[in-house]
C-alpha positions in Angstrom: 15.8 -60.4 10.9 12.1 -60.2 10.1 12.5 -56.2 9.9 15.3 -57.0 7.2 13.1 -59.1 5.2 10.4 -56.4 5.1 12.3 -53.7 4.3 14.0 -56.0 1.6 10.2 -56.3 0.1 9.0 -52.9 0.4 11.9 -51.9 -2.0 11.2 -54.7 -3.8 7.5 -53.1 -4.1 8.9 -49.4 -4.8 11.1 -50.7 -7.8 8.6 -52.7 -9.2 5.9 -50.0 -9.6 8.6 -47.4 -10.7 9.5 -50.2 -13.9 5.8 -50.1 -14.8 5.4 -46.1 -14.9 8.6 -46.1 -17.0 7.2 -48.9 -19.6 3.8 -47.0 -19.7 5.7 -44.0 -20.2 7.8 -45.6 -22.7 5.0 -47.1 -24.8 3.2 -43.9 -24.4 5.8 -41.3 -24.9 3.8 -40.1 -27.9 1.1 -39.2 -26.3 1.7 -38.2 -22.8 5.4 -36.1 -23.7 5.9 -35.0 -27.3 2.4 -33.9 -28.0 2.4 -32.0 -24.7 5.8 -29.9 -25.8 4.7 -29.7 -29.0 1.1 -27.9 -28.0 2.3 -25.9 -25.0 5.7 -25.2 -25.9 7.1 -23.0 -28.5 8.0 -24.6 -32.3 9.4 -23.7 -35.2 8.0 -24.9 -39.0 10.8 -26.6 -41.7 10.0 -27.4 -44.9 10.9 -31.3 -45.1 10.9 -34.2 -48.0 9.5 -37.3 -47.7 12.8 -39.7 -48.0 13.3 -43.5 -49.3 12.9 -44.8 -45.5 10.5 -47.2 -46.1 8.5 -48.1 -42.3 6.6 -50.8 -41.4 3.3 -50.6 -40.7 1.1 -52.9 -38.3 0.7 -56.5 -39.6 3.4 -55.7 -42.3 5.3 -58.9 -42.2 1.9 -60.0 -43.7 0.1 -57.7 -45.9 3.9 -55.2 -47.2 2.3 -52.1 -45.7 4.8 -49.6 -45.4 5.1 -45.6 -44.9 8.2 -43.8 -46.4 10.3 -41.6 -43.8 10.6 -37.9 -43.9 13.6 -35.7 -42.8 15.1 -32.2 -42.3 17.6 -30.4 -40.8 18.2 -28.3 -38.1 21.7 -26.8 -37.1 23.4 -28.7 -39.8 22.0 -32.0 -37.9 19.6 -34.1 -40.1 16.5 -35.5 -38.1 13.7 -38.1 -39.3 10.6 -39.4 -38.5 7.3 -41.7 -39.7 5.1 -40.1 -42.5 2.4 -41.7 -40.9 0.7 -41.4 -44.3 1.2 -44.6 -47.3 0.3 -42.1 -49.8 3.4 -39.5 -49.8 5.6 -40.1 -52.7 9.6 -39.7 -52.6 10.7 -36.5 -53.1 7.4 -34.8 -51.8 7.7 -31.8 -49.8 5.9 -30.8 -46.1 5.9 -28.5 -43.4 7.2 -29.8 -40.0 6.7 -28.7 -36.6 9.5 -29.1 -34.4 10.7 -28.1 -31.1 13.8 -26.1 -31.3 15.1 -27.7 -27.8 14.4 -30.6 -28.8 14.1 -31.1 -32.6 13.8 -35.0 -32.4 10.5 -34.4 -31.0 8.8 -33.4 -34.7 4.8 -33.7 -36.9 3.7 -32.9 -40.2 2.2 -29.4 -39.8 1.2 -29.4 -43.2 1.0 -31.5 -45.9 -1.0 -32.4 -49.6 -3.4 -33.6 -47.1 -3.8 -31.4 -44.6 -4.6 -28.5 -46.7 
């Protein structure tokens, strides 16, 4: 019985520490997976327009900060992501870098200010 119990914790102990890798990896999927692929893999460059998306920034709900979305398509799918930027205007055209295996995984390549 007490081998039972042991066992029963030790998985208890696996699955615990494989739920905290996957949150860290969730929470830092920027960092530590798309910019990896998208510096070591190859990518392809789409002109894209900034859309009416508007995103929330941090803190928001209290001060209306906001960046607009842009998009493009690839394969007659349409992707989009953050501008990252509050001073892109609607309409407003950029070059994207995208991965062509994974197109959701995207940046601004270049932009009014980048250049």
């Amino acid at each position: 019985m007490n081998k039972r119990i042991i066992q029963k914790k030790d998985k208890f102990i696996i699955f615990k520490r494989i739920l905290v890798v996957l949150i860290l990896l969730f929470f830092s999927k920027e960092l530590m997976i798309y910019q990896p692929i998208l510096n070591l893999f190859e990518t392809q460059k789409v002109i894209a327009k900034i859309i009416n998306e508007k995103n929330g920034m941090r803190k928001s709900h209290l001060t209306g900060d906001f960046v607009y979305s842009y998009s493009f398509e690839y394969q007659g799918k349409e992707y989009k992501n953050e501008s990252d930027n509050e001073n892109f205007l609607i309409g407003e055209e950029l070059t994207v870098e995208f991965n062509p295996t994974f197109p959701f995984i995207n940046r601004i390549y270049k932009s009014r200010f980048t250049e």
